[in-house]
C-alpha positions as CSV (number, residue, x, y, z in Angstrom):
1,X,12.3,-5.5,-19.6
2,X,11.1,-2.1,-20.2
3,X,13.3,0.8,-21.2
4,X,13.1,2.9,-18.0
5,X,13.5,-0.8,-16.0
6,X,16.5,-1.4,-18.2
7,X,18.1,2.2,-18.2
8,X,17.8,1.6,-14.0
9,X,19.5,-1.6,-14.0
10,X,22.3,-0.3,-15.7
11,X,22.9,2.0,-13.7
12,X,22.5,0.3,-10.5
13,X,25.2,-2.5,-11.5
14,X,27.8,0.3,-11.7
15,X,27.3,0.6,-7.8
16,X,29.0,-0.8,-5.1
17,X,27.6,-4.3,-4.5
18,X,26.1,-3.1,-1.4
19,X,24.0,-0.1,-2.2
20,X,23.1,-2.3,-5.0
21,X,21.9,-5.1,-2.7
22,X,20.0,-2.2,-0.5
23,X,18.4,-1.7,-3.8
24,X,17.6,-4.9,-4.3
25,X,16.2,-5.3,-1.6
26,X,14.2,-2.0,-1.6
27,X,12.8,-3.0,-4.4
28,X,11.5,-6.7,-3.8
29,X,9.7,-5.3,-0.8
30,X,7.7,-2.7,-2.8
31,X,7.1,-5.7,-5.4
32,X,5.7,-7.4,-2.4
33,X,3.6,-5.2,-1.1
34,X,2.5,-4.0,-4.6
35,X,1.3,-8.0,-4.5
36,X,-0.3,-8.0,-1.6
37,X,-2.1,-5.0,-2.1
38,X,-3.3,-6.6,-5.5
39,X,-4.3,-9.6,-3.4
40,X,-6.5,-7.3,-1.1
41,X,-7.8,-5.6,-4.1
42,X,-9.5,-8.6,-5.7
43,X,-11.0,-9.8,-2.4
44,X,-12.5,-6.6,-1.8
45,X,-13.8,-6.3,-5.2
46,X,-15.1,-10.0,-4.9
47,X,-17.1,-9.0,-1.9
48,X,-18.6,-6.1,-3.3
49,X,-19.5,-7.9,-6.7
50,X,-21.4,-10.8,-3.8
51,X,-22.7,-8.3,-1.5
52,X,-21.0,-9.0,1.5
53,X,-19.9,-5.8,2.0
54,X,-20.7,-3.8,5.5
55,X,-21.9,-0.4,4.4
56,X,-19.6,2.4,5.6
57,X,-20.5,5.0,8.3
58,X,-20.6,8.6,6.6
59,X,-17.4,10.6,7.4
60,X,-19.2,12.7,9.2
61,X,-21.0,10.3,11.8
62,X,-17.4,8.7,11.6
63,X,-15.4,11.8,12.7
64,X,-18.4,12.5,15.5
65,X,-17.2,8.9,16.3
66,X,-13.7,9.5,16.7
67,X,-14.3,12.8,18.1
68,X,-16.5,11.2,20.8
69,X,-13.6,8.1,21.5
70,X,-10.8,10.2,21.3
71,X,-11.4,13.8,21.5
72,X,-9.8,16.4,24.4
73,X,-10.8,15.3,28.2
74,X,-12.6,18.9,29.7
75,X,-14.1,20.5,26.7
């Protein structure tokens, strides 16, 4: 365990057993999403490396885009 990581878990097991559960639980969903955003990360980074990557719209033809889809009714 790191320091910091350490330091934290002592002080969390001086709480009550349900804040410290709440932080338990806090925690494994960051860690899980942390994962799955790592997961994403190297697919994306696979498809770029093999070319199968759909070139992006500029931001400005996208916000023309959205504009156009979602802008004010009457202008």
């Amino acid at each position: 365990m790191t320091d910091i990581f350490s330091v934290a878990a002592k002080k969390i097991g001086k709480l009550p057993p349900a804040l410290r559960d709440d932080i338990g639980f806090e925690l494994l969903d960051r860690v899980a999403a942390w994962h799955d955003l790592r997961k994403k990360l190297t697919v994306g980074i696979a498809d770029i490396e093999s070319g199968r990557v759909v070139k992006l719209p500029s931001a400005a033809s996208l916000m023309r885009e959205l504009k156009r889809r979602h802008g004010k009714k009457g202008r």
